[in-house]
mmCIF file of the N, C-alpha and C atoms, coordinates in Angstrom:
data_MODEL
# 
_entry.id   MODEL 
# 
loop_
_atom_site.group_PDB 
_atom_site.id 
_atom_site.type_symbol 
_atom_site.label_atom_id 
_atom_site.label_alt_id 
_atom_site.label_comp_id 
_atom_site.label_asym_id 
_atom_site.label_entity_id 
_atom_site.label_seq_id 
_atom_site.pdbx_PDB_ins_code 
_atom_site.Cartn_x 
_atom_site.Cartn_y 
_atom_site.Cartn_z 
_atom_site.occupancy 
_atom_site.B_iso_or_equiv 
_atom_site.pdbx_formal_charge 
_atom_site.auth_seq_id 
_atom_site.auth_comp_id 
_atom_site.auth_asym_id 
_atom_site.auth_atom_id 
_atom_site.pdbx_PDB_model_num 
ATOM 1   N N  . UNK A 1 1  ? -16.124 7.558   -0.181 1.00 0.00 ? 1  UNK A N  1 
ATOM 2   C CA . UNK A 1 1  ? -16.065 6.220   -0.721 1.00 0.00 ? 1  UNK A CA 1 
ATOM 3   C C  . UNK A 1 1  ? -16.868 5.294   0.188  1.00 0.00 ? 1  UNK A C  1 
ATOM 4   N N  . UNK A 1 2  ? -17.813 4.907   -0.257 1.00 0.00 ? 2  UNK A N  1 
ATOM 5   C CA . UNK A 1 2  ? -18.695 4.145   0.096  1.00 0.00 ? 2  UNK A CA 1 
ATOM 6   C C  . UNK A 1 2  ? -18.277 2.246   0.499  1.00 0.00 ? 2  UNK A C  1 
ATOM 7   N N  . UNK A 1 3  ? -17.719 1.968   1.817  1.00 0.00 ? 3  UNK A N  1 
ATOM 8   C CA . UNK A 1 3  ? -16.666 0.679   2.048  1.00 0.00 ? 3  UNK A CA 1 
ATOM 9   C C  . UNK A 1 3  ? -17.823 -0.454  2.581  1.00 0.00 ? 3  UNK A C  1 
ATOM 10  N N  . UNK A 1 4  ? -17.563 -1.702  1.582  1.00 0.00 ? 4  UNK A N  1 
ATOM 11  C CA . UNK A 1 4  ? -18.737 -2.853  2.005  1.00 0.00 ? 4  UNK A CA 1 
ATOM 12  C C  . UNK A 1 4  ? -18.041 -3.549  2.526  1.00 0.00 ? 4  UNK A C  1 
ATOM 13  N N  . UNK A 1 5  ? -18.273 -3.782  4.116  1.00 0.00 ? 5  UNK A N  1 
ATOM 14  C CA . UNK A 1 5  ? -18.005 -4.768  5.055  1.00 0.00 ? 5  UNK A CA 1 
ATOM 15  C C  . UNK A 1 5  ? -17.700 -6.202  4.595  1.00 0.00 ? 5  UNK A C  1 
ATOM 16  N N  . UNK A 1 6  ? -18.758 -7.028  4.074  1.00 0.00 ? 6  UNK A N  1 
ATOM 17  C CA . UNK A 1 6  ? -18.533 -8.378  3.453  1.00 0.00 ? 6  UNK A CA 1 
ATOM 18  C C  . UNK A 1 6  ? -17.432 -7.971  2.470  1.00 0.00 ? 6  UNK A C  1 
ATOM 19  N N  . UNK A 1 7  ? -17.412 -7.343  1.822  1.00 0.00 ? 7  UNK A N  1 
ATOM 20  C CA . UNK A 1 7  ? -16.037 -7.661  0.731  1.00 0.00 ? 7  UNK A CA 1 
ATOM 21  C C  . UNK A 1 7  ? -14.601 -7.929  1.332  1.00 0.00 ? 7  UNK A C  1 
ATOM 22  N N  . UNK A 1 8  ? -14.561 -7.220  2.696  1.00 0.00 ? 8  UNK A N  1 
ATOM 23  C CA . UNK A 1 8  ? -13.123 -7.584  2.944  1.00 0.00 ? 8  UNK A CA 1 
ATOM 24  C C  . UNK A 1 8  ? -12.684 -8.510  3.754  1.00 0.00 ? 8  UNK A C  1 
ATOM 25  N N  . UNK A 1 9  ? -13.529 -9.196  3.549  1.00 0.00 ? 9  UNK A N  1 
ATOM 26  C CA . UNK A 1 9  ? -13.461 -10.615 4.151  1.00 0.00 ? 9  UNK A CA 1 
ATOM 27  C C  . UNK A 1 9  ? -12.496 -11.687 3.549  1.00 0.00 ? 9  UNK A C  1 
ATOM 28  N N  . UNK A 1 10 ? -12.038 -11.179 2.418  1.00 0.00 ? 10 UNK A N  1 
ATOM 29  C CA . UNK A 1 10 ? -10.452 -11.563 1.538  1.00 0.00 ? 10 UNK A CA 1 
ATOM 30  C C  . UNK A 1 10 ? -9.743  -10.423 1.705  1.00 0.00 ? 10 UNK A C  1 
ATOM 31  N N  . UNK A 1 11 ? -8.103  -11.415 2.389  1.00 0.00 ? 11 UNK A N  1 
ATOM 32  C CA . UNK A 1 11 ? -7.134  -10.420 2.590  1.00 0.00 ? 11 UNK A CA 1 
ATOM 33  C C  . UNK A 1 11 ? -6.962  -9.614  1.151  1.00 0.00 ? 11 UNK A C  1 
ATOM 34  N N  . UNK A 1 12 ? -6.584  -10.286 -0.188 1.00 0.00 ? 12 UNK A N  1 
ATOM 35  C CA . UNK A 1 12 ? -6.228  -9.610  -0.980 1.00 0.00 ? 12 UNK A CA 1 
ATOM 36  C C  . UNK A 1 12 ? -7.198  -8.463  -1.535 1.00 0.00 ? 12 UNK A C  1 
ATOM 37  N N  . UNK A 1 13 ? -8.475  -8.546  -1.419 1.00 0.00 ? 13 UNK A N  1 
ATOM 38  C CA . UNK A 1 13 ? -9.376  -7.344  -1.386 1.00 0.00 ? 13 UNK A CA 1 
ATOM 39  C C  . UNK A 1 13 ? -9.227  -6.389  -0.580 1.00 0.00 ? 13 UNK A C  1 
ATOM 40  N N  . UNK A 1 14 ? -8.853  -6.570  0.875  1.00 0.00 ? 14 UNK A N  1 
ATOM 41  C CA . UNK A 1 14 ? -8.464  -5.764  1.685  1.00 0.00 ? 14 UNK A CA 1 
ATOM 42  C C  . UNK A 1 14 ? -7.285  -4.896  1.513  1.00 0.00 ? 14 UNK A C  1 
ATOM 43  N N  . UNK A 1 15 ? -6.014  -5.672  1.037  1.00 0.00 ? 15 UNK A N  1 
ATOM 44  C CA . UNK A 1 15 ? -4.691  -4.409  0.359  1.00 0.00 ? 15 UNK A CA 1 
ATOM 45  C C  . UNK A 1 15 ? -5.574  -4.337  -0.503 1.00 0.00 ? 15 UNK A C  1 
ATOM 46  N N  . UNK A 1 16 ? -6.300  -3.766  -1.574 1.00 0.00 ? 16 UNK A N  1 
ATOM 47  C CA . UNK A 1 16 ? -6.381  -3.548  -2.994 1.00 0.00 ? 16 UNK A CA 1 
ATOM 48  C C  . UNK A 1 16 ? -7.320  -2.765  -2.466 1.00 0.00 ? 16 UNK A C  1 
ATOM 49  N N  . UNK A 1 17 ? -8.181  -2.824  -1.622 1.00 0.00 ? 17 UNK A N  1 
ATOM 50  C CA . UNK A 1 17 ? -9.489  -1.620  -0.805 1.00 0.00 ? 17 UNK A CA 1 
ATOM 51  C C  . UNK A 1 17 ? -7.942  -0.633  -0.216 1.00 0.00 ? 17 UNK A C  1 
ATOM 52  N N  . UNK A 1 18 ? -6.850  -0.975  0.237  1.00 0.00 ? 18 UNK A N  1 
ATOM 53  C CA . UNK A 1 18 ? -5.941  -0.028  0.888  1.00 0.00 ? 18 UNK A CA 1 
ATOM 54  C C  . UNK A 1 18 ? -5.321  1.020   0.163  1.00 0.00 ? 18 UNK A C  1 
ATOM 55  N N  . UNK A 1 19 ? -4.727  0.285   -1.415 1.00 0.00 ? 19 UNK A N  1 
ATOM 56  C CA . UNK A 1 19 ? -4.053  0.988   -2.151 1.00 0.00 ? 19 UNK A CA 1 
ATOM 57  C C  . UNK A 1 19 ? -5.279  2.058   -2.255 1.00 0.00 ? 19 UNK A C  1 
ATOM 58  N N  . UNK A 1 20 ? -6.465  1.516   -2.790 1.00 0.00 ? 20 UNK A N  1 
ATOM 59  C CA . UNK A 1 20 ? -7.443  2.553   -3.972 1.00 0.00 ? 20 UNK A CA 1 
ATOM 60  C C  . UNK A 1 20 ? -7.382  3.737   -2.430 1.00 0.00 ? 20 UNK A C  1 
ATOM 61  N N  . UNK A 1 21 ? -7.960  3.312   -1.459 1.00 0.00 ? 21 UNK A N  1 
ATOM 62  C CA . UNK A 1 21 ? -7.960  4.734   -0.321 1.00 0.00 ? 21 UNK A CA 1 
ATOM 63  C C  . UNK A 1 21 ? -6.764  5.344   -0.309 1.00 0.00 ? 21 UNK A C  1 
ATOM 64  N N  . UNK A 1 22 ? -5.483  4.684   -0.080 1.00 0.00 ? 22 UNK A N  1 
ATOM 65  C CA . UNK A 1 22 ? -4.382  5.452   0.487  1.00 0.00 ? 22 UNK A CA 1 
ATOM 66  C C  . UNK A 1 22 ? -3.699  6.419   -0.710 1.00 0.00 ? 22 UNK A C  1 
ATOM 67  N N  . UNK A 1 23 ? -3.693  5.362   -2.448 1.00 0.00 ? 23 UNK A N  1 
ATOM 68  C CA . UNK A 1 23 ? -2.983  5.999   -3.313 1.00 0.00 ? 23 UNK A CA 1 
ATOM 69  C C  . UNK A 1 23 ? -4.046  6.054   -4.541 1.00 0.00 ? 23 UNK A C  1 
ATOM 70  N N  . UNK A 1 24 ? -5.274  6.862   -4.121 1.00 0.00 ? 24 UNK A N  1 
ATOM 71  C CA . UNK A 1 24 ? -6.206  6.963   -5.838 1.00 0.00 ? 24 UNK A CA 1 
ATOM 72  C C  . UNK A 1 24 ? -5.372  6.771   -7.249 1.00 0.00 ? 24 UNK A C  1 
ATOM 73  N N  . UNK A 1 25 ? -4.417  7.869   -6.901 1.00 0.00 ? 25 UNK A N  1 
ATOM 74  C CA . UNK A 1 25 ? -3.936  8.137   -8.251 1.00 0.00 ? 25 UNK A CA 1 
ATOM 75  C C  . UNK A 1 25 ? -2.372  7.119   -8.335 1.00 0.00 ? 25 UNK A C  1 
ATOM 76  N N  . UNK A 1 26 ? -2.348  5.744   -7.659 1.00 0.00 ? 26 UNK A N  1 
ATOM 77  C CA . UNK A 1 26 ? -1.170  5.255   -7.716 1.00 0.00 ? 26 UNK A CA 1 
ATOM 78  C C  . UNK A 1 26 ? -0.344  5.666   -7.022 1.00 0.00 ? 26 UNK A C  1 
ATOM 79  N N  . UNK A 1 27 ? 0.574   4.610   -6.239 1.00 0.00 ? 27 UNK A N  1 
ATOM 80  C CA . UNK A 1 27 ? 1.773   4.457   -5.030 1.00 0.00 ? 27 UNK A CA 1 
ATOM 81  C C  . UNK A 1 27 ? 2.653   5.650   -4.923 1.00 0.00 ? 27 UNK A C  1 
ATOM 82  N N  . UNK A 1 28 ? 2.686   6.630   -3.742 1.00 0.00 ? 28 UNK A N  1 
ATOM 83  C CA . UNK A 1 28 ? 3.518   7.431   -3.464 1.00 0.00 ? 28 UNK A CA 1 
ATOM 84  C C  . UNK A 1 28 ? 4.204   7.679   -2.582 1.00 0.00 ? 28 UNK A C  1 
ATOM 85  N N  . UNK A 1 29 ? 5.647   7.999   -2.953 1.00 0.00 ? 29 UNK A N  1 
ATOM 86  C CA . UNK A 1 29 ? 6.609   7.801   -1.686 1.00 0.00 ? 29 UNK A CA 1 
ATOM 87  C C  . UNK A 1 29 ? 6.272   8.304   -0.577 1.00 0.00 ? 29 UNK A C  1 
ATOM 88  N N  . UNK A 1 30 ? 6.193   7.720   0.981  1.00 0.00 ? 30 UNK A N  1 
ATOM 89  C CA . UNK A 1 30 ? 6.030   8.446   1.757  1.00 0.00 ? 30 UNK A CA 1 
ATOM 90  C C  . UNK A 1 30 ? 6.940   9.528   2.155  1.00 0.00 ? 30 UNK A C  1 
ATOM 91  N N  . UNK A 1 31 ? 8.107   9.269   1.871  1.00 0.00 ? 31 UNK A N  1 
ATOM 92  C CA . UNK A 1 31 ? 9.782   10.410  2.201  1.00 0.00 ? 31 UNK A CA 1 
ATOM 93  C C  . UNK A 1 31 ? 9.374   11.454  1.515  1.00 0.00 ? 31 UNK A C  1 
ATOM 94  N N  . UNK A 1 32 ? 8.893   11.572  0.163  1.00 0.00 ? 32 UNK A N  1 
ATOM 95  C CA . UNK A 1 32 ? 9.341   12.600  -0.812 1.00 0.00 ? 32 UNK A CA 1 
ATOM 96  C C  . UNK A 1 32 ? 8.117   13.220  -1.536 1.00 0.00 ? 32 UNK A C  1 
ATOM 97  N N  . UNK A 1 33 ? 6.946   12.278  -1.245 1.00 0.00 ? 33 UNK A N  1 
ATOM 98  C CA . UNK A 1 33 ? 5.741   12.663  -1.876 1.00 0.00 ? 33 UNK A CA 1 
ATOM 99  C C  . UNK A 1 33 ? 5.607   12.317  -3.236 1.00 0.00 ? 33 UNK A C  1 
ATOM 100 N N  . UNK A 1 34 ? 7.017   11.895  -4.079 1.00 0.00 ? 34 UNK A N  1 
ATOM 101 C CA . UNK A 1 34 ? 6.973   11.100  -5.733 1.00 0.00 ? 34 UNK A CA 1 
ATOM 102 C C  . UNK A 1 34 ? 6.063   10.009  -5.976 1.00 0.00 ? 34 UNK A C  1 
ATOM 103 N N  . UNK A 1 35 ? 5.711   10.227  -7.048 1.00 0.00 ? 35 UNK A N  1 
ATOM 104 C CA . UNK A 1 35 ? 4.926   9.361   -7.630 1.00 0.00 ? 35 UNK A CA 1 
ATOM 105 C C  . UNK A 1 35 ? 6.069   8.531   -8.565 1.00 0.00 ? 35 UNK A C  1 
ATOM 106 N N  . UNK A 1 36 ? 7.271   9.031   -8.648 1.00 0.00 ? 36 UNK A N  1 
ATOM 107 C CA . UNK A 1 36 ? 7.747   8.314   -9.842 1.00 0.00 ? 36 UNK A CA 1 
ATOM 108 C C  . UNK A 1 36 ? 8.161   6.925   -8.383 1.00 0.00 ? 36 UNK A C  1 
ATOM 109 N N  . UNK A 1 37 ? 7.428   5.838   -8.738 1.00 0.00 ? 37 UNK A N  1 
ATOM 110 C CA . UNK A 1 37 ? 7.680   4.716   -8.236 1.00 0.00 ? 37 UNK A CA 1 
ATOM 111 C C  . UNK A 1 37 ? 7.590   3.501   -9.177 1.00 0.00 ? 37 UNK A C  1 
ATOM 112 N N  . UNK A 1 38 ? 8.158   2.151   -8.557 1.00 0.00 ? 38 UNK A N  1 
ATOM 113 C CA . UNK A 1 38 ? 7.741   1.116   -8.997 1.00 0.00 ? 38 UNK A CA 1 
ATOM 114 C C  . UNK A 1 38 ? 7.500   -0.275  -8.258 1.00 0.00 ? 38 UNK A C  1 
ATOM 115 N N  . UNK A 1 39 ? 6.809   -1.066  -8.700 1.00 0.00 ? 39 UNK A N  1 
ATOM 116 C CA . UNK A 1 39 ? 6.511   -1.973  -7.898 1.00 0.00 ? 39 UNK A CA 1 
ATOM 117 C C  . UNK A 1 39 ? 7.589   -3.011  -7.354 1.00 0.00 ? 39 UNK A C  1 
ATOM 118 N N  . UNK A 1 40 ? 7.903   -3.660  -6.397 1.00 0.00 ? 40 UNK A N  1 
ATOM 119 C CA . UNK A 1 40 ? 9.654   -4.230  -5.931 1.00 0.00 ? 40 UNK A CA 1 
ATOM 120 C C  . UNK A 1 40 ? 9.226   -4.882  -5.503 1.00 0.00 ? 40 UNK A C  1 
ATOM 121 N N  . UNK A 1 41 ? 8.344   -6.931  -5.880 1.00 0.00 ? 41 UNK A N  1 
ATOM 122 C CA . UNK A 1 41 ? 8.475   -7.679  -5.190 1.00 0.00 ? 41 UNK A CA 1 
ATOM 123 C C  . UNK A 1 41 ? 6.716   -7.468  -4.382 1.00 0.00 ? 41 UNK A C  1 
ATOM 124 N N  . UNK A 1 42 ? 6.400   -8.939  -3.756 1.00 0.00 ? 42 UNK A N  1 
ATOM 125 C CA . UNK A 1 42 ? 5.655   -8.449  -2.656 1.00 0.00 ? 42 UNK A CA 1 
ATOM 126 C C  . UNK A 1 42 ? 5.918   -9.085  -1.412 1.00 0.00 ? 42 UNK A C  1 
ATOM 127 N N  . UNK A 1 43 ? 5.461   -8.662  -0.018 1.00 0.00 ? 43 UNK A N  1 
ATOM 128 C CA . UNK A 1 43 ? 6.132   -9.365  1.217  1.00 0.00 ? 43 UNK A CA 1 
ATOM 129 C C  . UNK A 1 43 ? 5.510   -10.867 1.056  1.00 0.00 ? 43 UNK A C  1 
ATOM 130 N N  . UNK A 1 44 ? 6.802   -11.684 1.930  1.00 0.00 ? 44 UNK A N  1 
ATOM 131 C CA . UNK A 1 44 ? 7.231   -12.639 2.228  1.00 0.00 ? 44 UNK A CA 1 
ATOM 132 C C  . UNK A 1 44 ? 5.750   -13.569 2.815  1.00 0.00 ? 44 UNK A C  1 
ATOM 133 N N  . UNK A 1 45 ? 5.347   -12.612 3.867  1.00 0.00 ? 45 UNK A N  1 
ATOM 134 C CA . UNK A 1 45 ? 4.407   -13.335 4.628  1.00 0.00 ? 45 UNK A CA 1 
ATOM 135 C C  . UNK A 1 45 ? 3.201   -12.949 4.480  1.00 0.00 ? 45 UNK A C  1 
ATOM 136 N N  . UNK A 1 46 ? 2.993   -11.928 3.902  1.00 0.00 ? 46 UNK A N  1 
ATOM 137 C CA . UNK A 1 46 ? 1.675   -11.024 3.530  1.00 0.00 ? 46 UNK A CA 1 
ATOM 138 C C  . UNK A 1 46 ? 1.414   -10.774 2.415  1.00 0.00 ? 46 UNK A C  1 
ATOM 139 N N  . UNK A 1 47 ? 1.269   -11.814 1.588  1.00 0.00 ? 47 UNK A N  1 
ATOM 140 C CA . UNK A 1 47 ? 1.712   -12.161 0.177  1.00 0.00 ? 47 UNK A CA 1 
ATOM 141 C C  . UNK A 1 47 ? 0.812   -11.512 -1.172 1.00 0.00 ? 47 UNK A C  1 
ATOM 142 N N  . UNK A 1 48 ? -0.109  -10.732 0.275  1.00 0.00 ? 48 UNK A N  1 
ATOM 143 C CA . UNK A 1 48 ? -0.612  -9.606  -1.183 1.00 0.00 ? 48 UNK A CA 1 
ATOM 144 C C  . UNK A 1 48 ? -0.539  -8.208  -0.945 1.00 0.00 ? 48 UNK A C  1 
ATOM 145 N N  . UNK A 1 49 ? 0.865   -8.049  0.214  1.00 0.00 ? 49 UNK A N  1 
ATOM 146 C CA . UNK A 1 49 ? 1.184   -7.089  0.339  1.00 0.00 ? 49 UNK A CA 1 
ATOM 147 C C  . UNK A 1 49 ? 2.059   -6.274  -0.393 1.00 0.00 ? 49 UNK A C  1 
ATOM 148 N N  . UNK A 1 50 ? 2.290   -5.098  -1.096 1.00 0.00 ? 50 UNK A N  1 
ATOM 149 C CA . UNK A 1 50 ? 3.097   -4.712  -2.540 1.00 0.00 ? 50 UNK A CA 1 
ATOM 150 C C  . UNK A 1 50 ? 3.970   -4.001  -2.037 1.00 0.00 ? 50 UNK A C  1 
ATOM 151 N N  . UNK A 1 51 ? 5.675   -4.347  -2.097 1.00 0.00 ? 51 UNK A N  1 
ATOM 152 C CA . UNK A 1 51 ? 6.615   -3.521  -1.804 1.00 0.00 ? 51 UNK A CA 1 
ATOM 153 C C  . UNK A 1 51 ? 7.057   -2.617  -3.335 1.00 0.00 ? 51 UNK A C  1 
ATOM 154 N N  . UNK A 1 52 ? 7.285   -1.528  -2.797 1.00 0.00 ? 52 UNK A N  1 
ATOM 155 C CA . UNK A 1 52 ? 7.422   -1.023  -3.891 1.00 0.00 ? 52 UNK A CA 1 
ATOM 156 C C  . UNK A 1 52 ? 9.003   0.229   -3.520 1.00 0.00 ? 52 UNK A C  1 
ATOM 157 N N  . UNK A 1 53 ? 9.171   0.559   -4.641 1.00 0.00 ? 53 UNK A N  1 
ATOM 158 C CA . UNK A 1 53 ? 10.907  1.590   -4.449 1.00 0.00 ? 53 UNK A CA 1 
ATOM 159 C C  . UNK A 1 53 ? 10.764  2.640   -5.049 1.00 0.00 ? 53 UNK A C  1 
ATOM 160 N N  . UNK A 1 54 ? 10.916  4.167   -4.678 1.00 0.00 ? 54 UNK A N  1 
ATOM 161 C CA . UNK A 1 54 ? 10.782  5.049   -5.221 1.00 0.00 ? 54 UNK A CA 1 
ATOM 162 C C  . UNK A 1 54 ? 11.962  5.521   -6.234 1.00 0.00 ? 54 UNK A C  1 
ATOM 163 N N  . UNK A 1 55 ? 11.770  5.645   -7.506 1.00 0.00 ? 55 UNK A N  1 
ATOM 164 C CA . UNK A 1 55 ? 13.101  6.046   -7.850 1.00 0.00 ? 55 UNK A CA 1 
ATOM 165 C C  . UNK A 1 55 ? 13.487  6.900   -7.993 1.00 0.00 ? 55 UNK A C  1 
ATOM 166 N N  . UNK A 1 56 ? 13.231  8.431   -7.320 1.00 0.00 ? 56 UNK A N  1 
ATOM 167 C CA . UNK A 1 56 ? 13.677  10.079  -6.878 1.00 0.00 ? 56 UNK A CA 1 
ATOM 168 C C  . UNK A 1 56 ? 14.967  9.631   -5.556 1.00 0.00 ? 56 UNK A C  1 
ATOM 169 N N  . UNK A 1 57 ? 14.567  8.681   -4.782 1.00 0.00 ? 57 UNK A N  1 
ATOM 170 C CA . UNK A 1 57 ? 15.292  8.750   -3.487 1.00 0.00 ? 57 UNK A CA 1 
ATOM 171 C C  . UNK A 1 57 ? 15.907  6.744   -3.119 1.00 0.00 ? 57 UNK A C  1 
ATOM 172 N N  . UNK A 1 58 ? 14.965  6.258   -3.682 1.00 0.00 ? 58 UNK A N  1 
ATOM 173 C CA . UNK A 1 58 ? 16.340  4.790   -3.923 1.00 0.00 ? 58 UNK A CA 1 
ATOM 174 C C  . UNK A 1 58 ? 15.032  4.261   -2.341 1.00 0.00 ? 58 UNK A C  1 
ATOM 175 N N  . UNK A 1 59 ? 14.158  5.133   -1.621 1.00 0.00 ? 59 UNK A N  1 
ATOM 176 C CA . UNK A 1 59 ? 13.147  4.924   -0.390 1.00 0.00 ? 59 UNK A CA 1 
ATOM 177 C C  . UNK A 1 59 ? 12.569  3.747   -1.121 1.00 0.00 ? 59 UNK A C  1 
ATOM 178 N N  . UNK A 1 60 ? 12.391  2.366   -0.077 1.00 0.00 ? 60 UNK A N  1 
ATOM 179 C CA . UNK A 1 60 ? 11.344  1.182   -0.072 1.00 0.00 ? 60 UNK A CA 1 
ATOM 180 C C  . UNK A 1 60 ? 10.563  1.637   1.056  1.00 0.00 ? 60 UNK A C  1 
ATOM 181 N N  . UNK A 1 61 ? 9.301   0.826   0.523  1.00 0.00 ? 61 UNK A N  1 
ATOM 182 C CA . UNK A 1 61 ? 8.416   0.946   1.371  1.00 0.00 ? 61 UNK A CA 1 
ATOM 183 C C  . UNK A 1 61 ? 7.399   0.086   0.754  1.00 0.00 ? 61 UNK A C  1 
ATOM 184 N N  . UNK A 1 62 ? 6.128   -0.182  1.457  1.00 0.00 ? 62 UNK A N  1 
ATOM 185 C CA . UNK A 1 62 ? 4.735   -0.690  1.375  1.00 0.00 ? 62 UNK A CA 1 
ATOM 186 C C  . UNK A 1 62 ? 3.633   -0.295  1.623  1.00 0.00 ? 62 UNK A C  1 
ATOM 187 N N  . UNK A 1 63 ? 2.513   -1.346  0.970  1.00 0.00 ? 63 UNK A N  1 
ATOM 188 C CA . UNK A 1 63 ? 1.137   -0.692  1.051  1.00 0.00 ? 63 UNK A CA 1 
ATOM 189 C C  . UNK A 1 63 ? 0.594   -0.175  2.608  1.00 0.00 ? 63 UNK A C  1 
ATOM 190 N N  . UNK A 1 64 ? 1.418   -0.286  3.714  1.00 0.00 ? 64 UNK A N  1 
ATOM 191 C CA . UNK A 1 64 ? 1.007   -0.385  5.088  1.00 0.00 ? 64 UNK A CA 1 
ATOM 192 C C  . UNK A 1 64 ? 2.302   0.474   5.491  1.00 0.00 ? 64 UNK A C  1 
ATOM 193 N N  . UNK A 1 65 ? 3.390   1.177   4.525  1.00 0.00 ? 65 UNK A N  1 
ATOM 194 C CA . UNK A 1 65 ? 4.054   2.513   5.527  1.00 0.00 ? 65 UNK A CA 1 
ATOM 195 C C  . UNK A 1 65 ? 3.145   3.841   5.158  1.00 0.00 ? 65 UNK A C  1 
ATOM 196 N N  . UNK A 1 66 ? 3.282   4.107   6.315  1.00 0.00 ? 66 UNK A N  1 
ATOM 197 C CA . UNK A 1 66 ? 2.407   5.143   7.123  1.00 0.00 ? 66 UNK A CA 1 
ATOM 198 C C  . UNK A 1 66 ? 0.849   5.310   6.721  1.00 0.00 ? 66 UNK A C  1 
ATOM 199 N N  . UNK A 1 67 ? 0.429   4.123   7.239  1.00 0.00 ? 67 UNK A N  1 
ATOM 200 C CA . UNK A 1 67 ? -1.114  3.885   6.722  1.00 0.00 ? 67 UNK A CA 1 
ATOM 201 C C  . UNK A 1 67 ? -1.639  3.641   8.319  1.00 0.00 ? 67 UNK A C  1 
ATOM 202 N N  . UNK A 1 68 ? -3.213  4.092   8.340  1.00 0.00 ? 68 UNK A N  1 
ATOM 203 C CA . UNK A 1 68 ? -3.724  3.678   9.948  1.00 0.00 ? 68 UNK A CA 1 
ATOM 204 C C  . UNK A 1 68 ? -3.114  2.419   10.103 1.00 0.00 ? 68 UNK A C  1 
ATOM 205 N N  . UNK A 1 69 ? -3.553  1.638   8.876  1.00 0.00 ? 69 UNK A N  1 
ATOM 206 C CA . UNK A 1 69 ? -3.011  0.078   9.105  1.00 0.00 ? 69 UNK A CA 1 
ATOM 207 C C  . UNK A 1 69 ? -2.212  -0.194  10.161 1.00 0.00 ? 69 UNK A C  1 
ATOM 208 N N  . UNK A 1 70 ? -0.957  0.285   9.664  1.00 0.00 ? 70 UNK A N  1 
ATOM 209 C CA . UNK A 1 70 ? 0.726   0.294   10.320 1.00 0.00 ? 70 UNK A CA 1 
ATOM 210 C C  . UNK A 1 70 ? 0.436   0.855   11.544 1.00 0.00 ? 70 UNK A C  1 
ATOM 211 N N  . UNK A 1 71 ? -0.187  2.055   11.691 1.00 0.00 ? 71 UNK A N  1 
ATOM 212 C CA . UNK A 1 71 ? -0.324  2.282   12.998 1.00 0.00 ? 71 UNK A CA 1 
ATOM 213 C C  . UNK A 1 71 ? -1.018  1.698   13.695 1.00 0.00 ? 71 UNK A C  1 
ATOM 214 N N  . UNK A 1 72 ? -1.985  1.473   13.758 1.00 0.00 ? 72 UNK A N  1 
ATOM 215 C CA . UNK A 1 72 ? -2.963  0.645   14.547 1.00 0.00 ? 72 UNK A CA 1 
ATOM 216 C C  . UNK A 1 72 ? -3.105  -0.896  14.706 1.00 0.00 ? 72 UNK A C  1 
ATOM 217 N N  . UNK A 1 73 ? -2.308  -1.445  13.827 1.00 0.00 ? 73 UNK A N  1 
ATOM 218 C CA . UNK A 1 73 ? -2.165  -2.923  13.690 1.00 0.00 ? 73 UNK A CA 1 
ATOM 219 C C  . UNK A 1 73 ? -3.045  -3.896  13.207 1.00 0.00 ? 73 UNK A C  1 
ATOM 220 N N  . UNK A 1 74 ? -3.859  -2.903  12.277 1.00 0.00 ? 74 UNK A N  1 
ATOM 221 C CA . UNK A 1 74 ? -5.176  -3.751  12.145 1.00 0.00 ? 74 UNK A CA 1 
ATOM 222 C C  . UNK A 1 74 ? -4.926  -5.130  11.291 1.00 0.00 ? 74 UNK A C  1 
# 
């Protein structure tokens, strides 16, 4: 995937460049590996960040659990 520097110069391009890398085929639990998810809200302060709830295991999570993101703090 070919990533253009100037574009992510908007946060909300930047989650939406995160999802398409992290989840091509749409949001998957990190616990369980399900796809059966849904979208839950988005954070408070990172307001184009997408919380979402798996419904195999009741697991929340976001576009930034277990992403370099999260790790690295970017």
């Amino acid at each position: 995937m070919l990533i253009q520097l100037h574009k992510l110069l908007d946060v909300a391009r930047c989650y939406d460049l995160l999802r398409q890398v992290h989840w091509p085929d749409g949001a998957v639990c990190p616990t369980c590996a399900s796809a059966e998810t849904v979208k839950n809200g988005k954070d408070k302060v990172q307001i184009h960040c997408q919380h979402y709830k798996c419904k195999a295991r009741g697991v929340y999570f976001d576009d930034l659990t277990a992403s370099a993101a999260r790790r690295y703090h970017f």
